[in-house]
BAFI-3210 file (N, C-alpha, C; in Angstrom, 3 decimals, decimal comma, padded with zeros to 6 digits):
// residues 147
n [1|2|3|4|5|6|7|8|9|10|11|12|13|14|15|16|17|18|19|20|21|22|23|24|25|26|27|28|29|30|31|32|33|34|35|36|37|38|39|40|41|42|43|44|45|46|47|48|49|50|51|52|53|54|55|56|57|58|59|60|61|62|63|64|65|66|67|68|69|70|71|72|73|74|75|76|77|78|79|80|81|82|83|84|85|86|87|88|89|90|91|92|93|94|95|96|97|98|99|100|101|102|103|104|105|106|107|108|109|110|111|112|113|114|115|116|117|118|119|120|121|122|123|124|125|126|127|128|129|130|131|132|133|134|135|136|137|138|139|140|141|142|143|144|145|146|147]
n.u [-013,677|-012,915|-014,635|-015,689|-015,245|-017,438|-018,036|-015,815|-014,999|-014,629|-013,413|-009,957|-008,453|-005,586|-002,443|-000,556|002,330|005,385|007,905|010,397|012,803|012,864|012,050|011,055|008,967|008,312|007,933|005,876|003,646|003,097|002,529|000,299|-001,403|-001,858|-002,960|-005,050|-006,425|-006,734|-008,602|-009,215|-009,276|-007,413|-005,084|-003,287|-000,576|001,475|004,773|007,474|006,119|005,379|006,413|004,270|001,990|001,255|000,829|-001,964|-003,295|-003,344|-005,297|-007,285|-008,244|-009,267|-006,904|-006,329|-003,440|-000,620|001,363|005,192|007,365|010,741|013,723|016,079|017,450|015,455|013,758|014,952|013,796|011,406|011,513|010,539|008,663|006,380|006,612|005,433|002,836|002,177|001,802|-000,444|-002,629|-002,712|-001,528|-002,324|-002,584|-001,087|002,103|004,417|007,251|008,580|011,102|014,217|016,251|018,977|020,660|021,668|020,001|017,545|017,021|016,591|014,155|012,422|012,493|011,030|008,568|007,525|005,816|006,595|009,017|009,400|011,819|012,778|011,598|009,665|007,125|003,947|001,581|002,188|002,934|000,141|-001,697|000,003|-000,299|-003,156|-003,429|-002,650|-004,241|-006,391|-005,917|-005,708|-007,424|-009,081|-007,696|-008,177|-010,648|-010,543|-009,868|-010,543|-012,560]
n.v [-001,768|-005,001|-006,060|-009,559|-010,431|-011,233|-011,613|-013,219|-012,072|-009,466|-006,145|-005,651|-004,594|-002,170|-000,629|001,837|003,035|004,820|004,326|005,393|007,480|008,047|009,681|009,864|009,575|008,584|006,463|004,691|006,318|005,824|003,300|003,346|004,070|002,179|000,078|001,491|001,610|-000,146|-001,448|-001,358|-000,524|002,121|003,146|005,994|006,738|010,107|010,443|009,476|007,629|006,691|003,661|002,372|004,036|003,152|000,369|001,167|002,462|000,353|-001,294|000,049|001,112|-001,785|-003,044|-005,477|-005,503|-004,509|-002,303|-001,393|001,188|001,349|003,116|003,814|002,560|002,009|-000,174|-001,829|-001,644|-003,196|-006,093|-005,298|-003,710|-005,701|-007,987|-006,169|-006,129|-008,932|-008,748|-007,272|-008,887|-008,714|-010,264|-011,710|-010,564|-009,717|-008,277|-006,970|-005,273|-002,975|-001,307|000,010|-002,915|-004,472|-007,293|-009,115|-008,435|-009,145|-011,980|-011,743|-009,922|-011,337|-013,657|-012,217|-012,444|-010,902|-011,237|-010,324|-008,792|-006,532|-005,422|-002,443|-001,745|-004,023|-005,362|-004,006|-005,596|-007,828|-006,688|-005,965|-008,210|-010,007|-008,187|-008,867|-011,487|-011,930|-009,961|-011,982|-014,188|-012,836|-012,138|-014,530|-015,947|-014,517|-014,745|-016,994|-016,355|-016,190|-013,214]
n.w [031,438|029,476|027,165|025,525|022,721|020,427|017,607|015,062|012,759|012,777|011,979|012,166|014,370|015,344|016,613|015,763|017,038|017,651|020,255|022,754|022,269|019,531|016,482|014,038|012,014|009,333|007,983|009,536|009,566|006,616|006,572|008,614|006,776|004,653|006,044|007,164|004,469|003,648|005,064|007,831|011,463|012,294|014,880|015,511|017,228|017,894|017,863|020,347|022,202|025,912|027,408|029,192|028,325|025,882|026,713|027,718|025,834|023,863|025,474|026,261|023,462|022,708|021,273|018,654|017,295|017,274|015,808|015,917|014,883|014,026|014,390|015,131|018,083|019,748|019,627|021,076|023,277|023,313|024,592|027,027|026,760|025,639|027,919|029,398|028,158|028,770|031,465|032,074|030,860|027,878|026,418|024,291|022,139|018,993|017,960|015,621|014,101|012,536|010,291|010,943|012,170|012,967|012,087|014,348|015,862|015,686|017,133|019,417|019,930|018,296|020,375|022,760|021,591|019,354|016,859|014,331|012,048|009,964|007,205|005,853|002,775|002,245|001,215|000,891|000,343|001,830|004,350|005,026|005,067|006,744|008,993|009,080|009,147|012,110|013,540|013,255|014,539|017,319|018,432|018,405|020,505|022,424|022,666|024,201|026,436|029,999|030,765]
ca.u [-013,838|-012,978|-015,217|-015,450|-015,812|-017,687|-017,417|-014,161|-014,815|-014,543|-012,311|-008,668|-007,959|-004,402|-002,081|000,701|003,302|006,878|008,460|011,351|013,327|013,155|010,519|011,467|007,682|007,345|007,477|005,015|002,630|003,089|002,049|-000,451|-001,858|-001,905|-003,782|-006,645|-007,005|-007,285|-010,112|-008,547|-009,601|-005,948|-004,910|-001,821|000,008|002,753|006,029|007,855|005,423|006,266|005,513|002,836|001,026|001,543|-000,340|-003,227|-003,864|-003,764|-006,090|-008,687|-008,888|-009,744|-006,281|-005,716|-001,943|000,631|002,772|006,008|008,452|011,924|014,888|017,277|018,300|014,404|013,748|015,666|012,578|010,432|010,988|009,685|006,576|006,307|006,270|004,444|001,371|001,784|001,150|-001,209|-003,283|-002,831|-000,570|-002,887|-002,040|000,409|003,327|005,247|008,275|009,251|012,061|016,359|016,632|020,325|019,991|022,070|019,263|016,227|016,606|015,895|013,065|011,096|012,582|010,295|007,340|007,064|005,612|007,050|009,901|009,191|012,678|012,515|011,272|008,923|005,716|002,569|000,785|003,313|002,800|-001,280|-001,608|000,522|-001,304|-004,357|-003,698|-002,141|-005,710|-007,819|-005,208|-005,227|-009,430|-009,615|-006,804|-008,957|-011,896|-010,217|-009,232|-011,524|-012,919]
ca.v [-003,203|-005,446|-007,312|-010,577|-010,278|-012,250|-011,506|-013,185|-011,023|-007,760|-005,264|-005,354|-002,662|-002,037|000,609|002,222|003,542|004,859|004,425|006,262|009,035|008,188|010,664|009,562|008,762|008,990|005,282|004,506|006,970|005,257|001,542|003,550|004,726|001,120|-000,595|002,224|001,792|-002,176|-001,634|-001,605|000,515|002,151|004,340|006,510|007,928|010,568|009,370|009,425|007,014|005,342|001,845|002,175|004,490|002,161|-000,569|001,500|002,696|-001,178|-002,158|000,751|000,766|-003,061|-003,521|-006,485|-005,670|-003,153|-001,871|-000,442|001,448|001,764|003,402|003,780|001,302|001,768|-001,305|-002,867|-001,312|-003,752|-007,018|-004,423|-003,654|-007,602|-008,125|-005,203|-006,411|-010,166|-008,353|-006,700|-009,683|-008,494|-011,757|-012,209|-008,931|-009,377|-007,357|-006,156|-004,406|-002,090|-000,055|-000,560|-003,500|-005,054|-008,930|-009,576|-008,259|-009,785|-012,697|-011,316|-009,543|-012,868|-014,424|-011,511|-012,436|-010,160|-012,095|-010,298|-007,849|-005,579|-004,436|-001,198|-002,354|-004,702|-004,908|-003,584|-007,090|-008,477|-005,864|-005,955|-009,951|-010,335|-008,226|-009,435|-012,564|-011,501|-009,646|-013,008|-014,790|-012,427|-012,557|-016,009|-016,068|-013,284|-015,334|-018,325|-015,841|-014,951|-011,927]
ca.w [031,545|028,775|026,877|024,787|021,444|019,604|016,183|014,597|011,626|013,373|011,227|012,598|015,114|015,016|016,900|015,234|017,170|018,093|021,440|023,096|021,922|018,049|016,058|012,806|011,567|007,884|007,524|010,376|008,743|005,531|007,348|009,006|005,768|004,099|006,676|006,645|002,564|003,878|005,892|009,160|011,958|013,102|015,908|014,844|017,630|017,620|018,484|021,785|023,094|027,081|026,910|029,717|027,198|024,243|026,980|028,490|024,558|023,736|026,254|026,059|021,874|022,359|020,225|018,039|016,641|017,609|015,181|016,165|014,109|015,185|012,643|015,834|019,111|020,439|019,090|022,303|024,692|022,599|025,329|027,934|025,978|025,585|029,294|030,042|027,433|029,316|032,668|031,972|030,441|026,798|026,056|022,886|021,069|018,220|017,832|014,733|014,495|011,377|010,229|011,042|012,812|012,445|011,889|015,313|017,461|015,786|017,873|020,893|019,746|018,002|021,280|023,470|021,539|018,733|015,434|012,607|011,766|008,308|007,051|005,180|001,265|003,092|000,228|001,385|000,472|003,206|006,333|005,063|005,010|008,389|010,085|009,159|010,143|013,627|014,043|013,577|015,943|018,264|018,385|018,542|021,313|023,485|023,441|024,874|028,211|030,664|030,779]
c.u [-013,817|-014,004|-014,921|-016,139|-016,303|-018,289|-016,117|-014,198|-015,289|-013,080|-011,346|-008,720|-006,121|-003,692|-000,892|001,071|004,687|007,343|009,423|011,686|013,302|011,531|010,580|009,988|007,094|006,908|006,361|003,816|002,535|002,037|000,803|-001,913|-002,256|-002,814|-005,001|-007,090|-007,202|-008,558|-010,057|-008,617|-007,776|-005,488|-003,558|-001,647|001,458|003,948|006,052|006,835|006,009|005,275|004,012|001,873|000,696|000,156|-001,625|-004,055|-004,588|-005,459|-007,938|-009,286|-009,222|-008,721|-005,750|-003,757|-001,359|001,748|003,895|006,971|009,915|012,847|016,251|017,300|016,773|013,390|014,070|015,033|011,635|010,188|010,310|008,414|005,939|006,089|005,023|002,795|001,165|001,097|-000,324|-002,694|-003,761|-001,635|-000,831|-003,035|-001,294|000,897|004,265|006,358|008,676|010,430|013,809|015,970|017,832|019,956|020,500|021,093|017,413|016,038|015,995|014,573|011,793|011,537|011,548|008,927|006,418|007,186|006,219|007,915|009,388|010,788|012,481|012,429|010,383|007,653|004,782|001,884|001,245|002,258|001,563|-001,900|-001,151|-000,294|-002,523|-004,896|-003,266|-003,728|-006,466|-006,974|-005,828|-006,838|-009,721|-008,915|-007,391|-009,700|-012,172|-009,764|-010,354|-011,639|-012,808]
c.v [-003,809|-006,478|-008,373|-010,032|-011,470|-012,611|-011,641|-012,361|-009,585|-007,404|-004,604|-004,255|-003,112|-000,601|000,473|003,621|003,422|004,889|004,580|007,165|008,865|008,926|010,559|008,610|008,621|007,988|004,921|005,386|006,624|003,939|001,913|003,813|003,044|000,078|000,066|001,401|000,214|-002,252|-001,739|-000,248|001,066|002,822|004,649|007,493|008,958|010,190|010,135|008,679|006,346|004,313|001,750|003,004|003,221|000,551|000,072|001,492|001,473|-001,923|-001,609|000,599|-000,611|-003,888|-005,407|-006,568|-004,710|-003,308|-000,999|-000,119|001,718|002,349|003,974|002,599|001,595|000,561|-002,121|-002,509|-002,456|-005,592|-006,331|-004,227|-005,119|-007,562|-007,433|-005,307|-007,789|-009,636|-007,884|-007,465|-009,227|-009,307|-012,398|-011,275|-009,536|-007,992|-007,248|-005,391|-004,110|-001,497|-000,600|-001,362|-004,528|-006,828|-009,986|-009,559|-008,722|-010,708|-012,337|-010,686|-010,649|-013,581|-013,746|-012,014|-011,630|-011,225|-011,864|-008,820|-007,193|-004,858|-003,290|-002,009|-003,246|-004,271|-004,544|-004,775|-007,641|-007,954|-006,206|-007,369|-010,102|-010,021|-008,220|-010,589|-012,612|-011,333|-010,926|-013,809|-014,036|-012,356|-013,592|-016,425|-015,267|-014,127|-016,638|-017,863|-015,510|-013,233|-011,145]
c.w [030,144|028,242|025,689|023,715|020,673|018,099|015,447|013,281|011,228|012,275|012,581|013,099|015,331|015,711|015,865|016,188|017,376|019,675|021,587|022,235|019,982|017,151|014,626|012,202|010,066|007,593|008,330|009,743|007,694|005,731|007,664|008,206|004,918|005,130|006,800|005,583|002,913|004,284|007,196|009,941|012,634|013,857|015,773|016,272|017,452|018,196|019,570|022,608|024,495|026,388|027,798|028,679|026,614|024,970|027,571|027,132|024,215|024,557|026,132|024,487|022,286|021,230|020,014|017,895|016,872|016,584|015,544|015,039|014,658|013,866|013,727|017,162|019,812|020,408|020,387|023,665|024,449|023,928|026,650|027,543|026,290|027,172|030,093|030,137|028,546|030,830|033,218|031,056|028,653|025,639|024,384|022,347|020,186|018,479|016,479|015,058|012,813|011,363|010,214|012,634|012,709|013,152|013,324|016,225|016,832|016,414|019,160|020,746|019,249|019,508|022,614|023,193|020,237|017,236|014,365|012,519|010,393|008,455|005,923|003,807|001,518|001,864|001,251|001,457|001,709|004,274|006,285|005,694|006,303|009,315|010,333|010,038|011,527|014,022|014,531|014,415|017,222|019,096|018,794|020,298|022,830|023,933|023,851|026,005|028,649|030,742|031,889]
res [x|x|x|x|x|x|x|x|x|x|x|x|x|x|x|x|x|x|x|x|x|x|x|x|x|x|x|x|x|x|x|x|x|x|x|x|x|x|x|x|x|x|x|x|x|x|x|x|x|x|x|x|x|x|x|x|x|x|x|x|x|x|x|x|x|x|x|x|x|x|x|x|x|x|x|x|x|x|x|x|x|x|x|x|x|x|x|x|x|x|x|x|x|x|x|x|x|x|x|x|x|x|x|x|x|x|x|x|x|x|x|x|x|x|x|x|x|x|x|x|x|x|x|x|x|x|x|x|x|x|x|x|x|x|x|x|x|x|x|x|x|x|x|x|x|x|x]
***
């Protein structure tokens, strides 16, 4: 059972993972590694994630921000996730997306719902800062839904 939080200056929980067939995690373990040293609680799973994983994980950690990494065409599961989180009343999550994403198909992905792309060279201040502020959105955004 979910509850309301009511501390907006709870330390960022954050998933990081990969979904479908791409296992290509060094960068995702990198991201994963930079939001720790922030202060950010982060749940690192191993790739091949399904998307229902990716939302039960979401729902049970109590996640703020999902990071995904993509560095092949798994990237284009990402409005499925998106739907999946709205269904599932996790509508006030951010979403991220890291890694090779070719500049034709970011629309569709900010058009799903996902706040912020990182292309590979992407500073650390950047990804840290974003999804900081995703976190206190996504907090504030919770405890305007019923419970």
């Amino acid at each position: 059972m979910k509850t309301a939080r009511n501390d907006m200056a709870m330390t960022p929980r954050v998933l990081v993972t990969k979904i479908g067939l791409d296992g290509h995690d060094r960068g995702s373990r990198i991201v994963a590694a930079y939001l720790r040293d922030a202060g950010m609680d982060v749940i690192y799973t191993p790739p091949w994630q399904k998307l229902s994983s990716v939302v039960r994980m979401a729902t049970e950690e109590d996640i703020d921000v999902i990071g995904i990494s993509s560095l092949s065409t798994d990237h284009l599961l990402i409005p499925q996730l998106m739907a999946a989180l709205r269904q599932a009343g996790l509508g006030h999550v951010g979403v991220v997306v890291g890694g090779i994403v070719p500049d034709d198909e970011e629309h569709e992905l900010l058009k799903a719902g996902v706040a912020r792309i990182f292309h590979p060279g992407s500073a650390r201040n950047d990804i840290v800062g974003a999804i900081s502020d995703l976190a206190r959105q996504a907090r504030a955004k919770s405890q305007k839904e019923p419970v």
